[in-house]
VOKOL-546574 format. One record per residue (C-alpha): x, y, z. Coordinates in steps of 0.1 Angstrom, whole numbers, padded with zeros to 4 digits, always signed. Layout:
# residues N
XYZ...
//
This chain:
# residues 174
+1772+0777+0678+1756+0789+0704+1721+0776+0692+1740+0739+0686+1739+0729+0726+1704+0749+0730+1694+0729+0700+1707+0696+0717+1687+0702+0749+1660+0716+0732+1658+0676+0715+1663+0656+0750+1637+0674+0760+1617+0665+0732+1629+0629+0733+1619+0629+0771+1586+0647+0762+1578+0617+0736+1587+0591+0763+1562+0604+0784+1535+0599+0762+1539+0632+0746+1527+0657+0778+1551+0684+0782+1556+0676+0822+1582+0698+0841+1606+0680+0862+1624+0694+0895+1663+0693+0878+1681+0673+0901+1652+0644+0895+1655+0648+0858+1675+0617+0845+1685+0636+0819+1703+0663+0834+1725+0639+0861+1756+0634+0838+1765+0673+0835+1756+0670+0876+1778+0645+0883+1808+0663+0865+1799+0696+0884+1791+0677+0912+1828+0663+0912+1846+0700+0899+1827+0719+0930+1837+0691+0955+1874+0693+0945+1874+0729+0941+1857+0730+0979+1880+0701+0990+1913+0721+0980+1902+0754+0998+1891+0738+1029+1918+0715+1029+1948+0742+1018+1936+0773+1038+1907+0768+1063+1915+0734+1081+1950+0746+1087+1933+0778+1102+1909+0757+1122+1929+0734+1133+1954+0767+1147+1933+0774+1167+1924+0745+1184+1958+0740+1193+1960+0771+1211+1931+0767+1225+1943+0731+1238+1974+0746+1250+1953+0771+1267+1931+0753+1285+1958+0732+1292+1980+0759+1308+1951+0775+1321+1939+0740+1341+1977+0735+1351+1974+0768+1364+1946+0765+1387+1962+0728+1397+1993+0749+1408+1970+0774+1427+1949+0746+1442+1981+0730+1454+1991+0761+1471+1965+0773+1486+1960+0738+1504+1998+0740+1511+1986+0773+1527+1952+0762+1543+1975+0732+1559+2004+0760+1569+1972+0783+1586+1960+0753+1604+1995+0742+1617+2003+0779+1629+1968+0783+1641+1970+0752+1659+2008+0764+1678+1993+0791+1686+1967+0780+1704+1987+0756+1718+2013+0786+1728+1983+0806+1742+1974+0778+1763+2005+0774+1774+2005+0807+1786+1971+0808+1804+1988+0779+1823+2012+0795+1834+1997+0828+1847+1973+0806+1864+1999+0789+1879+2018+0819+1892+1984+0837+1895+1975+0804+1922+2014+0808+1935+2004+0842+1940+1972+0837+1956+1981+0809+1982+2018+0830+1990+1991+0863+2000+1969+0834+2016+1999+0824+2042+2013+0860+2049+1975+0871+2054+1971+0837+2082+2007+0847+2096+1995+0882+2099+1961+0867+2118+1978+0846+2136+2002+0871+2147+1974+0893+2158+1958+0867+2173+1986+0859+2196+1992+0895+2199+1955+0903+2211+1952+0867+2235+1987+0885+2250+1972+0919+2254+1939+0896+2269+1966+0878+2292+1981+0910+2302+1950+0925+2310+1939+0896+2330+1968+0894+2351+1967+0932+2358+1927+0930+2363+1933+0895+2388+1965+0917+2406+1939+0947+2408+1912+0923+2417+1931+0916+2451+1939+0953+2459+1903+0962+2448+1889+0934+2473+1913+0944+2500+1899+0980+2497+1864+0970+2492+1867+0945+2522+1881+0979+2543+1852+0999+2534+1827+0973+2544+1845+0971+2582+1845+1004+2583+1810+1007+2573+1796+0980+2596+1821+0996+2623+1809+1031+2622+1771+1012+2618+1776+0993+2652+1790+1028+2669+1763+1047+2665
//
């Protein structure tokens, strides 16, 4: 039996051989006319066998996996949304404290200049009342020393005035 299909393929071959003019040509397989029935049929029986596999235990696999790997890059992209949003939230917090507390700090320098200039201008008076006071102090001791020098002055003029009689005096007796 097993010579019976050899035998049949043995005679298309002859039959294509004798169509040909008699040459014994060889043909690539998937060109030979011949051969595409029994191709079409394992053409069909691979494709179905493939279609059921892929279909029954590697698509479901597949497609697995690209759902968690949606869902991850979902989550993962929701994530960094939820990060973003906070750290805006806390750039926007930094820039409102930052911003108080310069505010606060200037507040601050404003008021120790303030008090610094209170400070400044209450030392400024007692310093000029201090002047002042020794300026009226020293034109009193200057007043004081005038009258005693102008009371002297007489007393110094009635001596001086005594010495010069007596000088011209004893100058004409002799």
């Amino acid at each position: 039996m097993a010579d019976a299909p050899t035998g049949a393929a043995d005679a298309a071959h002859a039959a294509a051989d004798a169509a040909h003019g008699g040459a014994h040509e060889a043909s690539f397989p998937p060109f030979d006319a011949t051969l595409f029935a029994s191709q079409l049929v394992w053409f069909a029986i691979t494709f179905g066998v493939l279609y059921f596999v892929l279909s029954r235990f590697v698509l479901p696999k597949v497609q697995t996996v690209l759902d968690n790997r949606a869902a991850t890059l979902k989550g993962d992209l929701d994530a960094a949304a939820a990060e973003s949003a906070a750290a805006e939230a806390a750039r926007v917090e930094m820039e409102r404290t930052s911003a108080s507390a310069r505010a606060e700090a200037r507040r601050m320098i404003d008021e120790e200049r303030a008090a610094a200039s209170a400070a400044l201008a209450a030392d400024q008076a007692k310093a000029d009342a201090e002047l002042a006071a020794q300026g009226a102090a020293a034109e009193k001791r200057i007043a004081d020393t005038r009258g005693k020098a102008m009371a002297d002055v007489s007393a110094l003029a009635d001596d001086l005035a005594r010495d010069i009689v007596q000088r011209l005096t004893r100058g004409a007796a002799a």
